[in-house]
C-alpha positions in Angstrom: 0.0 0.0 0.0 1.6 3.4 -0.7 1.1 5.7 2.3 1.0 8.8 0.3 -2.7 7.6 -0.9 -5.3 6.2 -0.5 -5.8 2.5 -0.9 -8.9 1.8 -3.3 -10.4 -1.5 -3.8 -13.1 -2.0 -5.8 -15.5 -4.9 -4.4 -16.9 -7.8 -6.7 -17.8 -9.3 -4.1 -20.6 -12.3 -5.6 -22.1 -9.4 -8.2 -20.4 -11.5 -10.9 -22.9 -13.5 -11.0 -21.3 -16.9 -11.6 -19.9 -15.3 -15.2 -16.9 -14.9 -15.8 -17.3 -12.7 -18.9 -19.0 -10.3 -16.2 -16.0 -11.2 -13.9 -13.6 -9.8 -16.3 -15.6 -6.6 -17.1 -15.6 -5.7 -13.6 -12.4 -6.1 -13.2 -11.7 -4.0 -16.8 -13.5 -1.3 -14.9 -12.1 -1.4 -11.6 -8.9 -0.8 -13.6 -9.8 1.7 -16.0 -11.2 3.5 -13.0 -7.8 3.8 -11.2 -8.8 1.4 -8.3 -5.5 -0.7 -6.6 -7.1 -4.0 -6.3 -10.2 -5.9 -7.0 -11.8 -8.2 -4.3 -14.3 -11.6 -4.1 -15.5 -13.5 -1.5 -15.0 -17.2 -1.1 -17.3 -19.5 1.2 -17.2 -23.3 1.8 -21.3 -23.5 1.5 -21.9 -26.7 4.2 -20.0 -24.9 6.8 -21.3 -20.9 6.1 -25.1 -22.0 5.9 -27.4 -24.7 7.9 -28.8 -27.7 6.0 -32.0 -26.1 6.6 -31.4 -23.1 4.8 -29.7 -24.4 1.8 -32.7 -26.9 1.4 -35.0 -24.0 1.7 -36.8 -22.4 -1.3 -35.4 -19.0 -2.8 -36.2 -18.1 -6.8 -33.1 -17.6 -8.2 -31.7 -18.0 -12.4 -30.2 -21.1 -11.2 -33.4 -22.9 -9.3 -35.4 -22.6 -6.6 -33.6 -23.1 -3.6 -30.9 -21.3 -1.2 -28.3 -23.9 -2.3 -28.6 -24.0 -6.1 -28.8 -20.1 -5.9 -25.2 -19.9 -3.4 -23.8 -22.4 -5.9 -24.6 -20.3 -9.2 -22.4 -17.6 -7.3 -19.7 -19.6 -5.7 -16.6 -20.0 -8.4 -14.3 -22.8 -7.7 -10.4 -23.5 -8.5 -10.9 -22.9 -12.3 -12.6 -19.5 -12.4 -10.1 -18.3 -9.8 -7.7 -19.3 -11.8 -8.5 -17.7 -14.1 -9.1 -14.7 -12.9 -5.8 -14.9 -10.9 -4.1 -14.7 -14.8 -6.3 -12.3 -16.0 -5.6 -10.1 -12.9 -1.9 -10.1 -13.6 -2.2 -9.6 -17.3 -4.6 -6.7 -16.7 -1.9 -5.6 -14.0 -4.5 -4.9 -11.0 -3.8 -6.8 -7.9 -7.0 -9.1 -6.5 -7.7 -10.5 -3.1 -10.7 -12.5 -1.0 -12.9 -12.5 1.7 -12.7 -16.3 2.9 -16.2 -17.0 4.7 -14.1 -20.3 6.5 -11.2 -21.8 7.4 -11.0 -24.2 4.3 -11.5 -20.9 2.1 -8.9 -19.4 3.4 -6.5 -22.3 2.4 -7.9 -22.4 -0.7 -6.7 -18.9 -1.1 -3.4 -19.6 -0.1 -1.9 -20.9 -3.4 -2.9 -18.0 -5.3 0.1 -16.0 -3.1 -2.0 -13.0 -2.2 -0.7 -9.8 -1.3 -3.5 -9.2 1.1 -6.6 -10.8 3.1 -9.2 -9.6 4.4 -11.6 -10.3 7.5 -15.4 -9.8 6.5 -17.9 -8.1 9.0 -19.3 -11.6 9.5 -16.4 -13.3 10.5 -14.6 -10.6 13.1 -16.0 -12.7 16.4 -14.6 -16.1 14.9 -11.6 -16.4 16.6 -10.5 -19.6 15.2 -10.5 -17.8 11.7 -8.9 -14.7 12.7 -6.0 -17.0 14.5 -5.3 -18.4 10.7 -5.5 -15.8 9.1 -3.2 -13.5 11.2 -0.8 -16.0 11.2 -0.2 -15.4 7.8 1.1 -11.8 8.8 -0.4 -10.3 5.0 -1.6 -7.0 5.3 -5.4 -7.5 6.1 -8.2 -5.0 6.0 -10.5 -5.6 8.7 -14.1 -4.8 8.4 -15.7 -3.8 11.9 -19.9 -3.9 11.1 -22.1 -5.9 13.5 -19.6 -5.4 16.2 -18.8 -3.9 19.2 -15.6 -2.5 21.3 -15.5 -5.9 22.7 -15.6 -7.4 19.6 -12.9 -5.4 17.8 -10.6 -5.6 21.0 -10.4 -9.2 20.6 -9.5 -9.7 16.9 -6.9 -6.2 17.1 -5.1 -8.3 19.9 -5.2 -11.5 17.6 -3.5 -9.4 15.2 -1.1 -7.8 17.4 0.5 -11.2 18.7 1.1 -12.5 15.9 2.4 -9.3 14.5 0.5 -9.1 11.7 -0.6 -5.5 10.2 -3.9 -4.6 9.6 -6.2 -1.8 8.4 -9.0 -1.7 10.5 -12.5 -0.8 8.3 -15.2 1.0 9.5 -18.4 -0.4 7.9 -22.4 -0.3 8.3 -23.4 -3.6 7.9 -26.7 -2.2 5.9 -27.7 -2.8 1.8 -27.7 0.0 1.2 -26.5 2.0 4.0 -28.4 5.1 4.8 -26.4 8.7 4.8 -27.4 9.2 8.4 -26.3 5.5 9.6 -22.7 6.2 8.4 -21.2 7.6 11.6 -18.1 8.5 9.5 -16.2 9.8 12.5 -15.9 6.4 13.8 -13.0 6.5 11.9 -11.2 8.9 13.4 -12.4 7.2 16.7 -10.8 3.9 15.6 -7.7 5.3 14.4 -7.7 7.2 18.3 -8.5 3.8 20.0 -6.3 1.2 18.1 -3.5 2.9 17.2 -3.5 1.4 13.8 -4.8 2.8 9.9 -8.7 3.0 9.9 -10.1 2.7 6.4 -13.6 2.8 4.9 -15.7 0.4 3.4 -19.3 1.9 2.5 -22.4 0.0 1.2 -24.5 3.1 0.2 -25.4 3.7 -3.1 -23.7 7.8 -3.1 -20.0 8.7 -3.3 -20.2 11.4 -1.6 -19.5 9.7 2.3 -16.2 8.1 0.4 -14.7 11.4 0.1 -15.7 12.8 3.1 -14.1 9.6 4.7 -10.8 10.1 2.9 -11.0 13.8 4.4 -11.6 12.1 7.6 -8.3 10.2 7.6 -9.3 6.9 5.9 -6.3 5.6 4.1 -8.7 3.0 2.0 -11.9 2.7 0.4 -13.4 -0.3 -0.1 -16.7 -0.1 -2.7 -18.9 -2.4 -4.1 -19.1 -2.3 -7.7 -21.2 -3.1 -10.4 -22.2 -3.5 -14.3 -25.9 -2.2 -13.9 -27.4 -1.6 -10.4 -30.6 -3.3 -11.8 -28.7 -6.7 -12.2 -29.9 -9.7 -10.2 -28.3 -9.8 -6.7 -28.5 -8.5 -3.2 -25.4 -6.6 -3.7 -26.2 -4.7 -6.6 -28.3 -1.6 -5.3 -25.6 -1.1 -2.7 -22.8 -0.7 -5.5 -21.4 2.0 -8.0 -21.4 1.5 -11.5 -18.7 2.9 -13.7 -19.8 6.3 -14.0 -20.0 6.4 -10.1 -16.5 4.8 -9.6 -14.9 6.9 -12.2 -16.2 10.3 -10.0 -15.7 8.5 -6.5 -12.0 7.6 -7.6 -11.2 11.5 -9.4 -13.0 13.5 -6.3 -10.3 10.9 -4.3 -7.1 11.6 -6.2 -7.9 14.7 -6.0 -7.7 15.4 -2.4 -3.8 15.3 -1.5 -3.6 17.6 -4.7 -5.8 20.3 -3.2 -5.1 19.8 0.7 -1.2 20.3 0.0 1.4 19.9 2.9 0.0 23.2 5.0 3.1 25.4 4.9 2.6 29.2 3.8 4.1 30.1 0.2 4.0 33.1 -1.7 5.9 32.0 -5.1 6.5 33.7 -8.4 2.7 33.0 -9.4 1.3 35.0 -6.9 3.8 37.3 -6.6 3.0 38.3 -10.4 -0.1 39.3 -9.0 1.1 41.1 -6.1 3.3 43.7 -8.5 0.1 44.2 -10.4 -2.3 44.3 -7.5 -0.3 46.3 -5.0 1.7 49.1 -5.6 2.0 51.5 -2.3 3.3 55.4 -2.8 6.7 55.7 -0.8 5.5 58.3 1.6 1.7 57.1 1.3 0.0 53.9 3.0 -3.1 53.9 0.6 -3.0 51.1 -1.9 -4.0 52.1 -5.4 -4.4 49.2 -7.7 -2.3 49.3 -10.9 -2.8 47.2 -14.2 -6.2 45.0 -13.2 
């Protein structure tokens, strides 16, 4: 991650939609866009989800239960393979989400530059004990949870000194303006003593910039083809126009903010000579040359 800027990944999250020809134009636009990396989510389906809900009815494109409707989104060792090559020939880095233990190790071959703990997964200790111990540079999303909770995985992190960006997230699809709390992140930052990023599920860009303003040194965004696509993630993502202004208002920032230091340099002091010119024995200022 380059300190200087922010860190912005561009979440695929599932809104593939088992195709990899969508896969690949996501990740075509994550690029284009300017984003860092491009994240997925991986799950082992008998040990995420009860027998009871995978047998139980849900209308879906690919039939009409919970099971066959988590398997037409679930990609296996091929598709990530190949989206491991296309990642690298496209030259964006990509990264997972592993639901379980097991999906974590499948991860593992792929040589990841970083992992990351979902909202859903921050009490599982168990999980957080693997994954640490791979000491990767790990966002850590912090929804659904409480000091308590986020005390316990930061000190799993800690001994095994592994770094981590802790991410403040509302665990809501979409996420309402006024649910955001974005100073949590400066709270975070204040309490853990480590980076606090920003991963937002509301369907504006505004609240990204504002959180970059606020400290956040990543964004983490869902993104999509077409918000009207099939899947629970899709109203709660950016499409490319929205990624395109989200990451140009962001690039922007360290531009206009500057390092703080007063300057007067020859620019403005062209101005000066032709804005100010002061009689010897006379304080009045008479303007000259506007």
């Amino acid at each position: 991650m380059n300190k200087k800027s922010c860190f912005i990944i561009a979440e695929i999250g599932i809104n593939h939609n088992g195709d990899m020809d969508i896969t690949k134009k996501l990740i075509d636009m994550a690029k284009s866009a300017g984003c860092d990396a491009v994240k997925f989510q991986k799950r082992t389906l008998e040990i995420v989800y009860t027998q009871e809900l995978l047998d139980s009815f849900r209308e879906s494109p690919w039939g009409k239960t919970q099971r066959a409707q988590k398997e037409g989104l679930e990609f296996g060792k091929i598709e990530y393979d190949e989206i491991d090559t296309y990642c690298k020939q496209v030259g964006i880095e990509w990264f997972a989400s592993a639901w379980d233990i097991p999906s974590q190790y499948f991860l593992k071959p792929y040589n990841l530059k970083y992992n990351k703990i979902a909202s859903a997964m921050l009490t599982h200790s168990e999980f957080l004990e693997e994954v640490a111990a791979e000491k990767k540079m790990t966002f850590v999303s912090t929804g659904m949870s409480s000091y308590a909770d986020i005390d316990t995985a930061v000190a799993i992190f800690k001994k095994h000194n592994c770094p981590i960006t802790l991410m403040h997230t509302v665990s809501t699809y979409p996420s309402k303006e006024e649910e955001l709390n974005l100073l949590m992140i400066k709270t975070l930052s204040e309490r853990y003593d480590v980076p606090v990023g920003y991963s937002g599920h509301e369907s504006s860009v505004s609240p990204s910039v504002v959180a970059v303003m606020l400290g956040a040194v990543a964004i983490e965004r869902h993104i999509t083809l077409d918000r009207a696509m099939y899947g629970s993630d899709q109203a709660a993502s950016l499409e490319k126009d929205g990624l395109e202004r989200l990451i140009g208002m962001i690039r922007k920032i360290p531009v206009v903010l500057g390092d703080g230091v007063k300057k007067f340099d020859e620019r403005e002091q062209s101005i000066a000579k032709k804005l100010r010119y002061f009689e010897e024995e006379s304080p009045v200022l008479r303007i000259v040359n506007a």
